[in-house]
C-alpha positions, -999 to 999 in steps of 0.1 A, spaced: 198 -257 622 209 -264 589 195 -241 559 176 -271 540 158 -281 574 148 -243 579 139 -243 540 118 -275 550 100 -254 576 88 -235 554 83 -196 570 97 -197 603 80 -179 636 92 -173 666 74 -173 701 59 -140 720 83 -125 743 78 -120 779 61 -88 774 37 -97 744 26 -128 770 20 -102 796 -1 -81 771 -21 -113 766 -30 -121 797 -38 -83 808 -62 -83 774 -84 -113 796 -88 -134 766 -114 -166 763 -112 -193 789 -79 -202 797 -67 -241 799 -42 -248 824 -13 -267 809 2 -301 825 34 -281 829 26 -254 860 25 -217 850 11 -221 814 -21 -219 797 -37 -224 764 -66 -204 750 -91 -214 721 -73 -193 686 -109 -179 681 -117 -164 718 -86 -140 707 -90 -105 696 -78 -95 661 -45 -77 680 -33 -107 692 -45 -141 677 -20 -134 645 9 -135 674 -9 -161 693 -8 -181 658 29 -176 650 34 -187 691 21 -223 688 35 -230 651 67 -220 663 66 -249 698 48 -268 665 82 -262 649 105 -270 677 92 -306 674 90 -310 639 130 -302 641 134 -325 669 114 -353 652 132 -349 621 168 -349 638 156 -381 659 142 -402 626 174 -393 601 199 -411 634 173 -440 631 178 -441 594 217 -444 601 214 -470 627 190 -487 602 213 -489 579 241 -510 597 214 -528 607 208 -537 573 239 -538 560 246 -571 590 216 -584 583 222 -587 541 263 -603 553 267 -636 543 269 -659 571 304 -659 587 310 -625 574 321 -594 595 292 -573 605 284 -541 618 318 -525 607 337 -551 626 368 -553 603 379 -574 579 403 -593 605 375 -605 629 378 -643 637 356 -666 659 374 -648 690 356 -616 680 317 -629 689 312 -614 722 328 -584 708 301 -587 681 276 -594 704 280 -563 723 282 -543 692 246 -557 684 231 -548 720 250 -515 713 232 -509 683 197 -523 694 201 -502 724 204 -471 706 174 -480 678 154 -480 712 167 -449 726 165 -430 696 125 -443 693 117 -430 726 131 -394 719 108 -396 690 80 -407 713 87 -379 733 91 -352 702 55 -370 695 41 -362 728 51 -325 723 32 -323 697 0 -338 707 2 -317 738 3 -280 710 -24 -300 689 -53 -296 716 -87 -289 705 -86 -297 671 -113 -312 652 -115 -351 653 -105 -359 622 -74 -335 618 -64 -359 653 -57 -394 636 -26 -386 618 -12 -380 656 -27 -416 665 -12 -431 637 19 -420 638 23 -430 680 8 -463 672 31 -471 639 61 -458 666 50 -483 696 52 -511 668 85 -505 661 93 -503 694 77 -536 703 96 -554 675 132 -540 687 130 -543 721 120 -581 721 149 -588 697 184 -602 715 200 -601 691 204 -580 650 201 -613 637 171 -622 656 152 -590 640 125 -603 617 134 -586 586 104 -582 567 82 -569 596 110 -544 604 106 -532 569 70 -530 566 73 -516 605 98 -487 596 81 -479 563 48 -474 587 65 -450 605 75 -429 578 40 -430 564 25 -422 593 53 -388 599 47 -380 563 8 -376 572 16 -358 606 44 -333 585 11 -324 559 -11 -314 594 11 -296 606 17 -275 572 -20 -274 568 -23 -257 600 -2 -232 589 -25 -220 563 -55 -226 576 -58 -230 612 -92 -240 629 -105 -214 653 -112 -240 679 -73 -249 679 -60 -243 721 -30 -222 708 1 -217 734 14 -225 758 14 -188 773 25 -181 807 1 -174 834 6 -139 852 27 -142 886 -5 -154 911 -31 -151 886 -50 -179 866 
């Protein structure tokens, strides 16, 4: 990781160590909620006892953290592969696109073609990693209050969107440009709102936040 993306984490935790989870559980905290993934658990941050929920805290911000970076890697490659798409879309007809050379000729379309199923292709990829980074971060946002939720809607809606309007395309050229741009800038919106939750929950997280995921003690629930 880069020093400007840790200075754009702001203080940076680190998750409990096998030990510190085993100390949890053996402290029989609040009621435990079993995590999608076997072996783990969350708990409510305000059924913890003063010894632990600072830890407990620094746990979750940290898996928090892991997909902000993730998230952040996944929407600066979209930004590149925005870019050429831009840059062939703005060519004047019968120009070279997509850094195919100055020497391309008539010859050169399926080559061109295949360049722009390439690139699509990738824009697609990239936006389901991001869905998936997403998804990571709605599963460490559990019990929050309603409200502090829709900045996670929006920004998985504003992502399908974009989704919807690459996918259907054949073709760079058949990407409708203004709704890309108003699309793309609705993503960034929507991840600027999401970036300000998840510093606000560094300062002042709700008690009623399911912090973890911890892992459950070998046989026990």
């Amino acid at each position: 990781m880069l020093q400007n993306e840790l200075e754009g984490l702001g203080d940076i935790f680190h998750p409990m160590n096998a030990e510190e989870q085993a100390q949890l559980a053996a402290s029989q905290p609040g009621p435990k909620v079993l995590s999608a993934e076997q072996g783990s658990y969350f708990v409510r941050l305000g059924d913890l006892g003063p010894s632990f929920r600072q830890r407990a805290f620094e746990h979750a911000v940290s898996h928090l953290q892991h997909g902000q970076f993730q998230a952040r890697d996944t929407l600066a490659q979209l930004q590149d592969c925005f870019r050429l798409i831009e840059k062939a879309q703005q060519a004047p007809e019968g120009q070279p696109r997509l850094d195919q050379g100055s020497g391309a000729s008539a010859e050169d379309a399926a080559v061109q073609e295949e360049r722009d199923a390439g690139v699509l292709s990738r824009v697609c990829g990239l936006l389901r990693q991001l869905h998936t980074a997403y998804s990571g971060l709605v599963s460490s946002l559990q019990g929050l209050p309603a409200e502090l939720q829709q900045p996670v809607g929006r920004a998985r809606h504003s992502l399908c969107e974009l989704y919807g309007i690459v996918a259907s395309a054949g073709s760079v050229e058949e990407l409708p440009a203004e709704r890309l741009v108003q699309s793309r800038e609705g993503v960034h919106q929507a991840w600027q709102g999401l970036e300000q939750l998840l510093e606000g929950l560094q300062h002042n997280p709700p008690l009623s936040w399911l912090v973890g995921p911890f892992a459950l003690p070998a046989g026990g629930q």
